[in-house]
C-alpha positions as YAML, in Angstrom:
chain: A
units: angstrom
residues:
- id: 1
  name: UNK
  ca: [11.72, 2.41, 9.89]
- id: 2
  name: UNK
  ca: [12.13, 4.31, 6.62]
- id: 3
  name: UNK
  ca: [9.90, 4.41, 4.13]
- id: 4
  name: UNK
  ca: [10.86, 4.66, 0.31]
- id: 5
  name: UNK
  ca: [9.89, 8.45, 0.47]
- id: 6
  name: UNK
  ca: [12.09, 9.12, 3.03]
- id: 7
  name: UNK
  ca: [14.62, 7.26, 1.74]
- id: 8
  name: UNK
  ca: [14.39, 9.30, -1.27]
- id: 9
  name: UNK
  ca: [14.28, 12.18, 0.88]
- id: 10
  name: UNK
  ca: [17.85, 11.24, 2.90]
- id: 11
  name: UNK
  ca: [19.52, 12.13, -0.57]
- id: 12
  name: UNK
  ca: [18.77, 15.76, -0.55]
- id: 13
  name: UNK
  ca: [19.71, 16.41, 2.59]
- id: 14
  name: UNK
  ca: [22.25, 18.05, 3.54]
- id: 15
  name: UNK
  ca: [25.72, 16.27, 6.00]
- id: 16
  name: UNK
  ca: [24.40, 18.59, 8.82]
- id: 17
  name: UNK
  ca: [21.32, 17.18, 8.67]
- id: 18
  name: UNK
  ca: [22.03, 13.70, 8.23]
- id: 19
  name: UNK
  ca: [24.44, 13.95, 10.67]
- id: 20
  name: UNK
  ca: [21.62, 14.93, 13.13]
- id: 21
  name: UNK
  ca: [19.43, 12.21, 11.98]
- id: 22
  name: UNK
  ca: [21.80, 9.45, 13.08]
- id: 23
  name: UNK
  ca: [22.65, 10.87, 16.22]
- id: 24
  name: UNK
  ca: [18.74, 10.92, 16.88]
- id: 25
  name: UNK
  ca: [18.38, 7.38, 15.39]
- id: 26
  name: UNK
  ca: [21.33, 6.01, 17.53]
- id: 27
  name: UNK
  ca: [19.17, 7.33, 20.75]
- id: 28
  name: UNK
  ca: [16.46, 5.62, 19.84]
- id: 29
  name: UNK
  ca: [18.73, 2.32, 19.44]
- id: 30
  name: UNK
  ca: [20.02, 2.86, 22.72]
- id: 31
  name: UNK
  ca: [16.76, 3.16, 24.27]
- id: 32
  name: UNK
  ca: [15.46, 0.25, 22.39]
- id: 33
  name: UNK
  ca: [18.74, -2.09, 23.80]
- id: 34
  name: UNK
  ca: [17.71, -0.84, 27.21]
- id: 35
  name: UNK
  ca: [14.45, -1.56, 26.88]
- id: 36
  name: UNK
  ca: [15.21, -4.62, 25.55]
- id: 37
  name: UNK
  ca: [17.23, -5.62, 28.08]
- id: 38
  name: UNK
  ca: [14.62, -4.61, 30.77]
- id: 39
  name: UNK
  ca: [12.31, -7.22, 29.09]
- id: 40
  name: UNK
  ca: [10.05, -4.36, 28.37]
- id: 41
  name: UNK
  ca: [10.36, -4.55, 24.36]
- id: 42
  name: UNK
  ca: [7.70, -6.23, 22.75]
- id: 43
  name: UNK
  ca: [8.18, -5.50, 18.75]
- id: 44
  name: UNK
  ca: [12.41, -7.12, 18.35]
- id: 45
  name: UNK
  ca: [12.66, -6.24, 14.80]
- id: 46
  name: UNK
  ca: [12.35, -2.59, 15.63]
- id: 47
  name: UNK
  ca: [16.22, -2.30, 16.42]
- id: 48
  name: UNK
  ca: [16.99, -4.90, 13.14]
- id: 49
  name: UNK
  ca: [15.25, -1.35, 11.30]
- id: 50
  name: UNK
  ca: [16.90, 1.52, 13.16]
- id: 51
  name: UNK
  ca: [20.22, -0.08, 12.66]
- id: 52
  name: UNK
  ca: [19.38, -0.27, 9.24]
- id: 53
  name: UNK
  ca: [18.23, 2.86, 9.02]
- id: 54
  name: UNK
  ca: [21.77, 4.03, 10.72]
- id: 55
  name: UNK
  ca: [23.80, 2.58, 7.83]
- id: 56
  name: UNK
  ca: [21.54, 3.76, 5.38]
- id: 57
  name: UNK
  ca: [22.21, 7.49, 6.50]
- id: 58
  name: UNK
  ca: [26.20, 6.45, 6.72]
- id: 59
  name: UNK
  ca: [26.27, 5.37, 3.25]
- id: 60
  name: UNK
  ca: [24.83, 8.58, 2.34]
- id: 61
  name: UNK
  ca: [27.19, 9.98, 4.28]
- id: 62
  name: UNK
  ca: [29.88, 8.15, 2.89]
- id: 63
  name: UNK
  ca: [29.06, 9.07, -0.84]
- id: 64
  name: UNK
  ca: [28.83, 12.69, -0.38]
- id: 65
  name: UNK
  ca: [32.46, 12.88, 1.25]
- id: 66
  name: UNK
  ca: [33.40, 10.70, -2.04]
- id: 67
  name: UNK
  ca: [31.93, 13.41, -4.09]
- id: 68
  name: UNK
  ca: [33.35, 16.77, -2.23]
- id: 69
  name: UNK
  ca: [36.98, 14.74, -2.57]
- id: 70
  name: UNK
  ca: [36.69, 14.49, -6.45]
...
């Protein structure tokens, strides 16, 4: 999960990077479904705050191709 600093800290970086940080938080989703799956995962609400944490970064995402188009 995110915390408000790094929230704040998603703004200043740059697409490459955010880019990179979904792709890593989408791994760690998959792993979690497996897991979960497997009957192995014990804390549910973990995926509820990647996925969150996914659109988060794609709304970032999303407003800096708004502002490069304008």
């Amino acid at each position: 999960m995110l915390k408000k600093e790094d929230i704040l800290k998603i703004k200043s970086l740059s697409a490459d990077e955010l880019y990179k940080k979904r792709d890593e938080l989408k791994k760690e989703l998959m792993q979690l479904r497996f897991k979960k799956n497997a009957g192995q995962l014990e804390t549910l609400h973990h995926i509820k705050q990647v996925r969150r944490d996914i659109a988060r970064i794609e709304t970032e995402l999303s407003a800096k191709a708004k502002k490069e188009t304008k």
